[in-house]
C-alpha positions as CSV (number, residue, x, y, z in Angstrom):
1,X,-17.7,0.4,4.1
2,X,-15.3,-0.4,0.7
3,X,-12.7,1.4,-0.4
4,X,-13.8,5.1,-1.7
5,X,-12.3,6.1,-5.0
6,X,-13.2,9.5,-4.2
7,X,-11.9,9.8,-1.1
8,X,-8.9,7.8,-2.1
9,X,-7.5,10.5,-4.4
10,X,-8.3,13.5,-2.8
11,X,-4.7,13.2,-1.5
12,X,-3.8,12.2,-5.1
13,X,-0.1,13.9,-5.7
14,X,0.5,12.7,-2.0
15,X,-0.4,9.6,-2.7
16,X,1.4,9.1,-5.6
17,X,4.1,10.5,-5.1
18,X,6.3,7.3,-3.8
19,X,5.7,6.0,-6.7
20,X,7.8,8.7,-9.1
21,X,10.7,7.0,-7.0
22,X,9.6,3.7,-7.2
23,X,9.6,3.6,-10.9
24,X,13.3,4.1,-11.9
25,X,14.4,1.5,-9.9
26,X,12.4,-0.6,-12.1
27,X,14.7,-2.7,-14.5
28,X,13.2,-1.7,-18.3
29,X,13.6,-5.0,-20.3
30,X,11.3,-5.9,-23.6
31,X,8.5,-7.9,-23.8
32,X,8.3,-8.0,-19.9
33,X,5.3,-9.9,-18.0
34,X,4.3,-7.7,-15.5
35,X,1.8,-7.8,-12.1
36,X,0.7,-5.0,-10.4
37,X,-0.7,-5.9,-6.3
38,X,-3.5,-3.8,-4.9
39,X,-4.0,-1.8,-8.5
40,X,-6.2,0.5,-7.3
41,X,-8.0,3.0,-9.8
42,X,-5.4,2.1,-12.0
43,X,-3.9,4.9,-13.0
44,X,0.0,3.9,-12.2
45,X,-0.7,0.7,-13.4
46,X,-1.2,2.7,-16.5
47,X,1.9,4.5,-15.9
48,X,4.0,1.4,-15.2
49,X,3.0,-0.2,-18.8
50,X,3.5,3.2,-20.2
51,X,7.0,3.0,-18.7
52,X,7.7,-0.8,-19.9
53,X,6.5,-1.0,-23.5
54,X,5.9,-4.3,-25.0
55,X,4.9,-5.6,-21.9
56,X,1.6,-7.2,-20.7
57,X,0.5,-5.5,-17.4
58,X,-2.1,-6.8,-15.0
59,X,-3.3,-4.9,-12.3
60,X,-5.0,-6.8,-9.6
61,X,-7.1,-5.7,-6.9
62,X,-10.1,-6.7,-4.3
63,X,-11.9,-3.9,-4.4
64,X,-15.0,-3.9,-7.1
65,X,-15.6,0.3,-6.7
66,X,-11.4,0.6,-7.4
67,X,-11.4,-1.9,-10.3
68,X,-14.6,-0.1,-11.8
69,X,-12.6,3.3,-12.5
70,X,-9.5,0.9,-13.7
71,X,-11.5,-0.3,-16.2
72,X,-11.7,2.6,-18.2
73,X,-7.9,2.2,-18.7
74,X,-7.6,-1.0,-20.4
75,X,-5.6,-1.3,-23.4
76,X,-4.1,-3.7,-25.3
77,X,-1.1,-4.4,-23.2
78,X,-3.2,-3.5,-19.8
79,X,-6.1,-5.3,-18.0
80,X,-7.5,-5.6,-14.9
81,X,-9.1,-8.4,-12.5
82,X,-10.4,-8.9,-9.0
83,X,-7.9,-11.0,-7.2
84,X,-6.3,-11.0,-3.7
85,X,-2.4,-10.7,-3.8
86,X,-2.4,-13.4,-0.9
87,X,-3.6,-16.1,-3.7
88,X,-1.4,-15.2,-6.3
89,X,-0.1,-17.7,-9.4
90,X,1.7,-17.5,-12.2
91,X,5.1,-16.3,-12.6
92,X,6.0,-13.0,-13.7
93,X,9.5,-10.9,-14.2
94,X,7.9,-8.1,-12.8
95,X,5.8,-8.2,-9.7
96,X,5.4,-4.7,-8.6
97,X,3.1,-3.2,-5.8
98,X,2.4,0.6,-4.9
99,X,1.1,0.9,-1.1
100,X,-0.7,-2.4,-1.1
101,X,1.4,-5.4,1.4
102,X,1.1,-3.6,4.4
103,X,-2.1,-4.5,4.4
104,X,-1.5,-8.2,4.2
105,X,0.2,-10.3,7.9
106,X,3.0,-11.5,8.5
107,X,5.8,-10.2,6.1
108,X,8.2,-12.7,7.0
109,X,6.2,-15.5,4.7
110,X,4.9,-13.1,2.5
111,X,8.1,-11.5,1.2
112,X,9.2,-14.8,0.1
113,X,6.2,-16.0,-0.9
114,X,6.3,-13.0,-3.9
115,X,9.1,-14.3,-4.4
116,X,8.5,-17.3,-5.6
117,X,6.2,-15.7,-8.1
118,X,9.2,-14.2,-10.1
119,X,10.5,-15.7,-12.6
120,X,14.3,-16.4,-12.4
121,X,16.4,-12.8,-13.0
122,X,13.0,-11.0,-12.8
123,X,12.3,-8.2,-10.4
124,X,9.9,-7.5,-7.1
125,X,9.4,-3.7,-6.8
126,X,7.3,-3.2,-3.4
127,X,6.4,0.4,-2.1
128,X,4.2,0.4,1.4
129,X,4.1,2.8,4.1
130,X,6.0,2.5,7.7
131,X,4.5,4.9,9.3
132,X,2.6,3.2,12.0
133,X,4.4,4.9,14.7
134,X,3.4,8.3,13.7
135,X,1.0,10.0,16.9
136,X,-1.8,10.0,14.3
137,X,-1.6,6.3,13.9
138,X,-1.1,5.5,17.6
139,X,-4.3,7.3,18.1
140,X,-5.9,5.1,15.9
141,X,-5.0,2.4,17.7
142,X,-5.4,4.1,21.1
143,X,-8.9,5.0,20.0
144,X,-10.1,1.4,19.0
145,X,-9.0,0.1,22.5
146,X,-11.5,2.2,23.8
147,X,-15.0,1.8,24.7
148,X,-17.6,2.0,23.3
149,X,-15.5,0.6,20.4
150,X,-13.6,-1.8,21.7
151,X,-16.5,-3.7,22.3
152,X,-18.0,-2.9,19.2
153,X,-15.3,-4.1,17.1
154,X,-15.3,-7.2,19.3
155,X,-11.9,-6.1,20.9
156,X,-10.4,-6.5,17.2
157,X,-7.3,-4.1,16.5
158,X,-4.7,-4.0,13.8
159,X,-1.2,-3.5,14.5
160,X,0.9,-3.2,11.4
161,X,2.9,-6.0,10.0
162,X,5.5,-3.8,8.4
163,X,8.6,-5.0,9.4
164,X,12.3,-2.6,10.1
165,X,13.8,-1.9,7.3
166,X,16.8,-4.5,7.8
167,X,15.0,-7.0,8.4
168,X,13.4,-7.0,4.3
169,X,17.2,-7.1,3.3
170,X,17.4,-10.4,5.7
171,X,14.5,-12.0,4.7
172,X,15.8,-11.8,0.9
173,X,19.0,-12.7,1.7
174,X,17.8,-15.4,3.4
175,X,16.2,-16.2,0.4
176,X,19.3,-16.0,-1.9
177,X,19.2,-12.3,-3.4
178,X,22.1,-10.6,-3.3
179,X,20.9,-8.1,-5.8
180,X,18.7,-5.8,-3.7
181,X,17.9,-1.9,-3.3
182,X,15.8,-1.0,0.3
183,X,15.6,2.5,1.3
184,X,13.2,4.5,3.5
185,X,12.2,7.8,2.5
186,X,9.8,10.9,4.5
187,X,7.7,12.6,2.2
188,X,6.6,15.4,4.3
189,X,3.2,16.6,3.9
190,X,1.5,19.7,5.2
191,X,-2.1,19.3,5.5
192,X,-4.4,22.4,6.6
193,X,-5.6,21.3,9.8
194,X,-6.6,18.5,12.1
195,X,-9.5,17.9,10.7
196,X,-7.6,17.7,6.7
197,X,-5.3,14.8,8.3
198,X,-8.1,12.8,9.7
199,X,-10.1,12.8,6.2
200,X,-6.6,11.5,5.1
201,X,-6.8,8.3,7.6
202,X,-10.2,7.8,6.9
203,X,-9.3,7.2,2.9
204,X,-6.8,4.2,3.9
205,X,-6.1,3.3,7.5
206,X,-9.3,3.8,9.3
207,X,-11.3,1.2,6.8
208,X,-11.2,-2.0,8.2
209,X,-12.3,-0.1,11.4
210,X,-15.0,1.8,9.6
211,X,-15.9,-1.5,7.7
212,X,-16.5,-3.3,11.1
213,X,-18.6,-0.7,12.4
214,X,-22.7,-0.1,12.1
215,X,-23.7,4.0,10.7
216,X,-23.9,5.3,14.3
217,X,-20.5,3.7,15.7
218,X,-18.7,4.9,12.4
219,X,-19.8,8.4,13.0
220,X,-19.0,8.4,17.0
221,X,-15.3,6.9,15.6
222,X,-14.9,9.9,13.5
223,X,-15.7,12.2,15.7
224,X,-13.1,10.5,18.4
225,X,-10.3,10.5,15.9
226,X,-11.0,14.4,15.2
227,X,-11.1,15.2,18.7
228,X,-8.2,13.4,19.5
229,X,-6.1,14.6,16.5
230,X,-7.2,18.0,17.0
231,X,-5.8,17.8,20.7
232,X,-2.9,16.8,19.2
233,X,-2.5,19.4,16.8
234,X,-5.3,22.7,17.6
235,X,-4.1,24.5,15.3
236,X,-2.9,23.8,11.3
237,X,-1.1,23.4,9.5
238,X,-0.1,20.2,10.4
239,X,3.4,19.3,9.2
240,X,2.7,15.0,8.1
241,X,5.8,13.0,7.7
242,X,4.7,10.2,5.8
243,X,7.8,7.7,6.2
244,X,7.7,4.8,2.8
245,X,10.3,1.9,2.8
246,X,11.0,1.1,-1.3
247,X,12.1,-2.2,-2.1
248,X,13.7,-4.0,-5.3
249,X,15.0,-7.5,-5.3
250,X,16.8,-9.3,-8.5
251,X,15.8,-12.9,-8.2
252,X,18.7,-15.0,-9.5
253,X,19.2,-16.8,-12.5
254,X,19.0,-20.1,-12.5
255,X,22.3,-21.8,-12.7
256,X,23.4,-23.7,-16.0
């Protein structure tokens, strides 16, 4: 199952809305060259070159149906490609990413591994959810531990990688930045019901599960997540809040 624009941005001003906070920690320097991890549709990678003119953008992603809407936003200045922000090269003074790492293991190599990808006195901006011990997302977990799925997913899980908050500020300390900004914020969200907050999983967290699964499994999934998130909430609205850690690092200049 990949990654539904559609369904994506249904949640749009929800979704994006970390971003809008993200943004002016962003250092604005000319002639700045800029990554964007996990691009998505595109459209705040458009927003980030909008904010940094004279700067070349790329937004990278590895989904095909997310980089076809992107593509309608290329400028000169912008482009888009199919990569995976776990193979990364280059060096850049801004490597930015907008809901993307948690999907990737083990933040403890992959912090500085980004690292290592900006150039001296250049910037990492990182944005990714830490919400994994909301109810709703222990029922996803709950519910794929379960049979008939645990067997159909071939007992396969995933348990978050997003590390506490102090421990980002240790790992880039660790790796000599001093100059740092880390800071978790709730953006609470009121969905109408239930059933609203379990179309919401199934546009992010539920597709690796839905991926793994035949037609007839995916639907019997679905229908255990509503059941379950409906016990947990019978009646709406639903009061969602979506806890975000934001990150900015200075990497240091290099000495003379």
């Amino acid at each position: 199952m990949p990654w539904d624009p559609d369904l994506y941005l249904a949640f749009q001003k929800e979704r994006f809305a970390p971003f809008e906070d993200l943004l002016p920690v962003i250092r604005v320097r000319p002639g700045l060259s800029v990554v964007d991890l996990g691009c998505g549709t595109g459209e705040l990678t458009l927003r980030l070159a909008d904010h940094l003119p004279g700067s070349e953008v790329l937004g990278v992603d590895t989904s095909e149906p997310m980089l076809e809407r992107a593509a309608a936003l290329q400028r000169p200045g912008l482009r888009f490609e199919r990569r995976d922000l776990r193979r990364l090269d280059g060096a850049w003074d801004l490597v930015f990413s907008h809901a993307a790492i948690h999907w990737v293991e083990d933040h403890r190599a992959l912090i500085p591994a980004l690292l290592t990808h900006v150039n001296p006195g250049g910037q990492l901006a990182l944005q990714f959810p830490s919400n994994h011990h909301h109810a709703a997302h222990r029922a996803v977990v709950e519910t794929a531990g379960e049979e008939p799925f645990k067997t159909a997913l071939e007992g396969w899980n995933r348990i978050s990688p997003v590390l506490p908050m102090a421990s980002y500020a240790e790992i880039l300390y660790e790796e000599g930045v001093t100059d740092m900004r880390i800071f978790e914020k709730i953006y609470p969200h009121i969905m109408e019901n239930a059933d609203a907050l379990a179309m919401w999983l199934s546009g992010t967290t539920l597709v690796p599960y839905l991926d793994r699964l035949d037609d007839l499994y995916r639907e019997y999934f679905l229908q255990a997540m509503r059941r379950k998130l409906r016990a947990l909430w019978p009646s709406g609205p639903v009061f969602y809040p979506f806890r975000r850690i934001l990150l900015s690092a200075v990497r240091p200049e290099v000495a003379p």
